[in-house]
N, C-alpha and C positions, 0 to 999 in steps of 0.2 A: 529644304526643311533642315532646322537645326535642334538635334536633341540637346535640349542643356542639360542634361543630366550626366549624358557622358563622360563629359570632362570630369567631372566628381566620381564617377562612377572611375574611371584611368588611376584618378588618384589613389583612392582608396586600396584599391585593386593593387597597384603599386606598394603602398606602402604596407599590406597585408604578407603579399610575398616575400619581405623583408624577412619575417619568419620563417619561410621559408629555405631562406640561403641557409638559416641559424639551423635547421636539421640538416643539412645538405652537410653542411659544416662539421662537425658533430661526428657525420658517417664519415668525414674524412674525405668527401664525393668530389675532391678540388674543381673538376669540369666542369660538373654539374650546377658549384658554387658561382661559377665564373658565366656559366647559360644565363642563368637564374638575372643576376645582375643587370644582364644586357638586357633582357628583357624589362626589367623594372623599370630601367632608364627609360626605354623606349615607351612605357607606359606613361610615365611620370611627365616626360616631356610631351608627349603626346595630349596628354594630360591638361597640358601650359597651352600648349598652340591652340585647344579649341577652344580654352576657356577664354582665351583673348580673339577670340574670331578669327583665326589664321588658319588657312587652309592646311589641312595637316594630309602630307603624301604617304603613298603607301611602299614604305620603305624602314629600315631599319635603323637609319640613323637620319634626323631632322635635323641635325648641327646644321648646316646651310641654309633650311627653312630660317631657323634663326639666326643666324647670320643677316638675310636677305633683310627678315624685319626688326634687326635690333634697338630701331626708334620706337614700335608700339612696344616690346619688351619694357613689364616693372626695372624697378632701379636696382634691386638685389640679383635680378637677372643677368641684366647686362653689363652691371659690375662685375661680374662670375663668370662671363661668357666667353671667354678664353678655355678654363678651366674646365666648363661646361662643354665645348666643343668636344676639347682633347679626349675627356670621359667617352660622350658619346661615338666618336670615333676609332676611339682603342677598345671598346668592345665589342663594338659592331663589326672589329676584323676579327677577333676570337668566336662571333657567335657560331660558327657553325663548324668548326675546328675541332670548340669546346663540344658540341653535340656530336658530331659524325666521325670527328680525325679526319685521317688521310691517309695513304698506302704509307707515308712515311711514318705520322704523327698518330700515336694510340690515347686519347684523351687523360687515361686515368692514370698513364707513367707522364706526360708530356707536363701536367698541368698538377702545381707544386701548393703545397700552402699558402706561399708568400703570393704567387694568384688568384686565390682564392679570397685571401684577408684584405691584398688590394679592393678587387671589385666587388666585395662586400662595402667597405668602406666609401666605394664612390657612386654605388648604387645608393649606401644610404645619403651621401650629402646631396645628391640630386634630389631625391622626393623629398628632403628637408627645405633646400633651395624653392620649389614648387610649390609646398607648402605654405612658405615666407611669404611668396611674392604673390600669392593668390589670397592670403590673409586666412588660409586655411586651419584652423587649431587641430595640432598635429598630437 
């Protein structure tokens, strides 16, 4: 069974949290900025893969899913899909860094504005790109 709703339902969802970084932001919360982001990506894409019928795995970053099928990928997609990778893979190594630390790493001295305004930024070009390439009016 395939809910088609989902995928609309990922996006939205995604692109609502966008707001979210924007208080996150605001309090200064740079970790929290940088959670927030990975997540949206992984919504957004998540997003992309079901609305094109591609089995979407349960994992935190699908960069290789898409990879795998960059022939059914729209054409602003896969135009992007370098870019698109790197994104989803440099915050899917912060996600849980950015939430938990480490004995070495404290998230809220570790993790800087200029982290923060990054993966704001590349959260929003992903669910813009997702947006694009699904003819979604954003």
């Amino acid at each position: 069974m395939h809910n088609e709703g989902l995928s609309f339902d990922y996006l939205i969802r995604a692109k609502g949290r966008l707001k979210a970084t924007e208080a996150l932001y605001k309090e200064e919360l740079w970790a929290d900025v940088v959670r927030e982001s990975q997540e949206i990506v992984e919504l957004a894409l998540k997003g992309l893969l079901r609305a094109l019928n591609i089995e979407v795995p349960r994992v935190h970053d699908v960069s290789a899913v898409l990879e795998a099928n960059r022939e059914r990928l729209p054409f602003v997609i896969e135009q992007s899909l370098e870019e698109i990778v790197d994104i989803s893979q440099n915050l899917r190594r912060d996600r849980e860094l950015a939430f938990c630390g480490s004995e070495d790493v404290t998230p809220h001295q570790f993790y800087k504005k200029k982290h923060a305004t990054s993966a704001r930024k590349q959260s929003e070009r992903i669910v813009d790109l997702c947006f694009k390439a699904l003819k979604i009016s954003s």
